[in-house]
C-alpha positions, 0 to 999 in steps of 0.5 A, a space after each residue: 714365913 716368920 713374919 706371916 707367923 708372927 703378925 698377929 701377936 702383940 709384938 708381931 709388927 716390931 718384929 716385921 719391921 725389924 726384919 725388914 729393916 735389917 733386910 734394907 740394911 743388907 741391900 744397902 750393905 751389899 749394893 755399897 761393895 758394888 764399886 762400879 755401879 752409878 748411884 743414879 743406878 741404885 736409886 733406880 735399882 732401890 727403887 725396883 727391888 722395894 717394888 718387887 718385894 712389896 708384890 712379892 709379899 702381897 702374892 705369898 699372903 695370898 698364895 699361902 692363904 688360897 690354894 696351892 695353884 696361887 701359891 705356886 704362881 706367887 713362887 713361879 713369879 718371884 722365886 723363878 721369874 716365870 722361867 720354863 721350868 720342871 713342875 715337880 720343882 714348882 711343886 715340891 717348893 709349895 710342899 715345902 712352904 706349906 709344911 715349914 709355915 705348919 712347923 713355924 706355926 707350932 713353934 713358940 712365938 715368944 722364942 721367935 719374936 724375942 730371940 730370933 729362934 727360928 728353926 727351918 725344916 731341911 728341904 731334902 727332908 721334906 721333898 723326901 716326905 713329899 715322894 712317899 706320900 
């Protein structure tokens, strides 16, 4: 969501590598305390994630620029691996990225690009929101 906020400033593409770069920083980081796993396995498993999130940032983009029915697809596949699950769940995430992609939006950029200052709208609070209307 920062990155989809960010991307057309003039900075934006810094600012996405440097989050995806530090993402890779902490796979590696996490995979390394992982004393019993093969290195042939996590060249495989490398390999696998960067190609699920590689999708999974093609499938959010269109979601968030298409309609709910697409964006809720993007977040059954990648978030709940199209488990069989409540869709008032489903539904009350593309509430909530729909609202938290609003609330980024009308942050200052700069604030986000230069400090890292990016604030979350609380979940309970917007599922809240979503029940009353």
């Amino acid at each position: 969501m920062c990155i989809l906020i960010t991307i057309s400033e003039k900075s934006g593409l810094v600012f996405r590598n440097n989050i995806i770069d530090s993402m890779w920083v902490d796979v590696e980081t996490r995979l390394g305390h992982l004393k019993e796993v093969r290195r042939s396995y996590r060249k495989q498993f490398l390999a696998e994630i960067s190609d699920q999130f590689r999708a999974s940032q093609i499938a959010y983009d269109e979601g968030v620029l298409s309609d709910d029915t697409v964006l809720a697809s993007a977040v059954w596949r990648t978030i709940f691996g199209f488990r069989n699950m409540d869709p008032r769940v489903l539904e009350a995430m593309v509430f909530y990225i729909r609202k938290q992609i609003d609330f980024l939006d009308h942050q200052n950029s700069e604030e986000v690009l230069f400090r890292g200052a990016v604030e979350f709208l609380p979940l309970k609070t917007i599922i809240d929101k979503m029940n009353t209307v």
